[in-house]
N, C-alpha and C positions, 0 to 999 in steps of 0.2 A: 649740595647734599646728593646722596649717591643712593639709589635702590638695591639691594640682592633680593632677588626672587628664585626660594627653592622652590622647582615644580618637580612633584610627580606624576609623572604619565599616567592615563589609564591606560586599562584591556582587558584583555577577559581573563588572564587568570592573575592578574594584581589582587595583593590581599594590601589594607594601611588602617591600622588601630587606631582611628581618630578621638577618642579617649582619649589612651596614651600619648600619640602624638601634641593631643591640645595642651593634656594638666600633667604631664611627663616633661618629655624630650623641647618643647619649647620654652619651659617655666627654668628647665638645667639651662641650655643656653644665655636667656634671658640674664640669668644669674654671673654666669663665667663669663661672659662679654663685657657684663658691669655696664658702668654708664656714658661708654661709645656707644650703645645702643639708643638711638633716638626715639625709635618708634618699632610694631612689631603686630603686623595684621597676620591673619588667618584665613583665606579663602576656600572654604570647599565645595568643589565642583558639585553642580546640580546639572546640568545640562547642556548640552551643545548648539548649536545656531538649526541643527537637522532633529525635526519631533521624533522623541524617542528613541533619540542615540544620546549615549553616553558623553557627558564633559571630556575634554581631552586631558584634562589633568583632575586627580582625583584629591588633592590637596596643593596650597602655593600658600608658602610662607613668604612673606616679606618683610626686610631688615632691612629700615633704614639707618645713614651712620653718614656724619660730616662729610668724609670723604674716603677715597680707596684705601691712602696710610693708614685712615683710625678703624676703618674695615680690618685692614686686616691687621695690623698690631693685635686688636681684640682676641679676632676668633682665629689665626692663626697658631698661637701654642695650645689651643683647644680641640684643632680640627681633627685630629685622630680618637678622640672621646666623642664630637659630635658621628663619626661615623662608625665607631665602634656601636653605638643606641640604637641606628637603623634596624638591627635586627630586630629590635623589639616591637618594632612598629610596624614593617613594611617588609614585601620581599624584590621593591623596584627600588633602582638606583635613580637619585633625584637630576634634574637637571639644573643649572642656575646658570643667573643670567646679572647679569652688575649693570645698572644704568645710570643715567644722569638722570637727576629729578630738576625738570623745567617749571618753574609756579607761573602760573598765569592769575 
C-alpha cells in the first residue's frame, strides 16, 4: 500500500477554506478517483513542537491506494480539475509526498 500526503505549508499570509476544503474539494476527489481510493484522512494542523508557534502545515490530506499504478491511473486524468479547485480554497501550492506504508 502506498501513502500520498497533500501538505499545505503554513505562514503568515496563507489563507485555506477548511469548510470547503473538508465537504468540497475532498468529497470531488473522493468521488473521481472511485474505488482505487482505499482510505482518506484529514489532518489539520494545531500546533507545532515550539509553544505558540504555528503548525507547519495548515492542512495534510492523505490518500491511500494499492499501489503507485492504481495511484496514478486514478487521479491521473483528473489532475488538472483537482488543481484547477485550489483556488477555491487556498492561495499556497500544496506539497506531496508518495510513500510506502509499512504495517507493523
Amino acid at each position: 500500500m502506498i501513502k500520498v500526503s497533500v501538505m499545505y505549508p503554513n505562514g503568515k499570509d496563507v489563507q485555506f477554506d477548511t469548510h470547503y476544503y473538508q465537504n468540497k474539494h475532498l468529497p470531488m476527489v473522493a468521488k473521481l478517483v472511485g474505488s482505487a481510493l482505499k482510505r482518506l484522512e484529514l489532518d489539520l494542523g494545531m500546533a507545532s513542537k515550539v509553544p505558540d508557534k504555528s503548525a507547519p502545515y495548515v492542512a495534510i490530506a492523505h490518500l491511500v491506494f494499492d499501489d503507485v499504478a492504481s495511484f496514478q491511473e486514478a487521479f491521473g486524468p483528473h489532475a488538472a480539475t483537482f488543481a484547477e479547485d485550489v483556488k477555491n480554497y487556498s492561495n499556497v501550492q500544496a506539497e506531496l509526498q508518495m510513500s510506502e506504508l509499512i504495517p507493523f
